[in-house]
Structures are given as C-alpha cells and as structure tokens.
C-alpha positions in Angstrom: 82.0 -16.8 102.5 83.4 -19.3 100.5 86.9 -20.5 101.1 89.1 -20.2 97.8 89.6 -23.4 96.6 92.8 -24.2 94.4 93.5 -27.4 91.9 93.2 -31.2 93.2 96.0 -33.1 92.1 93.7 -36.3 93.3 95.3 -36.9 96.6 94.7 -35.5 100.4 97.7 -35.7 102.3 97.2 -34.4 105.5 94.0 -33.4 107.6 96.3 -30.1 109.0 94.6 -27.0 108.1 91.5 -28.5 106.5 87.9 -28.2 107.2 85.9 -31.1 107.6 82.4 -32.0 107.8 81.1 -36.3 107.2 78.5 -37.9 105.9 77.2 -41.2 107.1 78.3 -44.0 109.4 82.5 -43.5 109.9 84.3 -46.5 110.8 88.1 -46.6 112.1 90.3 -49.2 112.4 86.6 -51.6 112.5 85.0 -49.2 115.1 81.9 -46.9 114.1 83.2 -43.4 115.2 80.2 -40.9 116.7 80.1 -37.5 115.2 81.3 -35.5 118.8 84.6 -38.3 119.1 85.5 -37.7 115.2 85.2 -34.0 116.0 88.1 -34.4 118.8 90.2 -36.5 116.7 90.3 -33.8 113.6 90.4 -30.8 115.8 93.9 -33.0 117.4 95.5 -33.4 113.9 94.9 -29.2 112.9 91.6 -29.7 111.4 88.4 -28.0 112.2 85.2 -29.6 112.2 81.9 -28.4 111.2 78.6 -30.0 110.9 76.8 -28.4 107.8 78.7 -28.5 104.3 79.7 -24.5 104.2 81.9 -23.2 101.7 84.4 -23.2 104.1 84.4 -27.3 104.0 87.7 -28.6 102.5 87.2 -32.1 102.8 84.1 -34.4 103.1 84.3 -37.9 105.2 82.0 -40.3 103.3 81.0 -43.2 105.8 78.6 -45.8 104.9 74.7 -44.7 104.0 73.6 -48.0 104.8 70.1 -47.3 106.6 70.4 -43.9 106.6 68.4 -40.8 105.3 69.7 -40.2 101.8 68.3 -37.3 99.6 68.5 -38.9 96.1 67.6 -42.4 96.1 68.8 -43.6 93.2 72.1 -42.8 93.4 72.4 -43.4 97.4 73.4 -39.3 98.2 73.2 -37.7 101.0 72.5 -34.2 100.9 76.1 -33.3 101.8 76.9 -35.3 98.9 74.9 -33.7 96.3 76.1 -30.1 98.0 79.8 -31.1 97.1 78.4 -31.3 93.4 76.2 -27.8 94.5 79.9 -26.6 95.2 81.7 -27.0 92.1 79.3 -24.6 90.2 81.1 -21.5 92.9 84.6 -23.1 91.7 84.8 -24.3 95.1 86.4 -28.5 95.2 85.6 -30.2 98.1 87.6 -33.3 98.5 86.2 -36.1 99.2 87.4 -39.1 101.3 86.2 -42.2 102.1 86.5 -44.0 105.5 89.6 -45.7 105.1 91.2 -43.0 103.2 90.3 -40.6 106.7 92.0 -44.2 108.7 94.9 -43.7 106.1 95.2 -39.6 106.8 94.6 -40.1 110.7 98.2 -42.8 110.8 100.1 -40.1 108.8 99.2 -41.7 104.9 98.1 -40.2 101.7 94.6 -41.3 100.1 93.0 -40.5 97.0 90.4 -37.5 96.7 87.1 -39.1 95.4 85.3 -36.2 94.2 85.3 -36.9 90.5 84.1 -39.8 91.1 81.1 -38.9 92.9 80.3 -35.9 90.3 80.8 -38.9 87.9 78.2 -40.9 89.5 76.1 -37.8 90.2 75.8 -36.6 86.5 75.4 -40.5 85.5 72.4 -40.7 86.8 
C-alpha cells in the first residue's frame, strides 16, 4: 500500500508523523548513530521507523556510503536510494535528508528535502 504522497515545497520540518527508513552510516552531533538507537530517537519525536524503503516511507536519512555496499557504483547509491527514484514513477515523493538535516529536525529546525537532487544525480548518470 502506498502512502499518498502530496507536493514538497523543498523543506522537512518536523519528524512528527513521518515514516522513516536510512541509508548508510548516520552521524549526530559527531557521533555514528546504530540503526536500533536511531530507531528510539524517531519513534520519541512521533515518527515510525522501518527498515526496508516501503511505500509507506516518508522520509529517507542519507548517512555516509563511505565503505559500504552500494548498488550503482558510479553514482555511489544505495539501493534505498535508487528505490526513492523507483518511487516517484507511483507518484509517491520520498524526502530525502541528509545527516545534519536529521541533527537539524531532531533540535526542533527545518532542513531542506534533497530528493531532486538525488533524481538529478540519478538521471545524470
């Protein structure tokens, strides 16, 4: 089931009520968060957290790749990150954040949705 997704106006401002999933290494405030602790801090700030990129998935945490398992090599994807492109042909936008945008949304901020520019960098290439 995929969860109706409605314009981005380019920004997430809050985690509340989204669905998250991450790719690659996070880091917060300098400190590499593990998958079951980043799981605990959404799920305290109204998010859910899921593992797999569904079409639930409302927002996508992109950590660092570096020395990790990435599908296209070329353009340094991970599979989640070529399913957020996968997504857009079911009208479905996943927004896309990187690691200090999450920092920004976990101290109450605002940080800009990166999603056009990965489809950028995905039909680029």
């Amino acid at each position: 089931m995929y969860k109706y997704s409605g314009p981005c106006n380019g920004f997430v401002t809050t985690l509340r009520g989204q669905t998250v999933t991450m790719t690659g290494r996070v880091v917060v405030r300098g400190e590499h968060i593990k998958r079951d602790n980043l799981a605990k801090i959404i799920e305290t700030k109204g998010a859910k957290f899921k593992n797999d990129l569904t079409g639930q998935i409302s927002l996508l945490i992109h950590g660092d790749l570096t020395g990790q398992i990435v599908a296209n090599m070329k353009i340094q994807f991970s599979d989640k990150l070529l399913d957020v492109i996968n997504q857009d042909r079911r009208k479905h936008h996943v927004c896309v954040v990187s690691s200090a945008g999450f920092s920004e949304l976990l101290n109450g901020g605002t940080t800009r949705c990166l999603h056009d520019a990965v489809a950028e960098r995905a039909s680029a290439n």
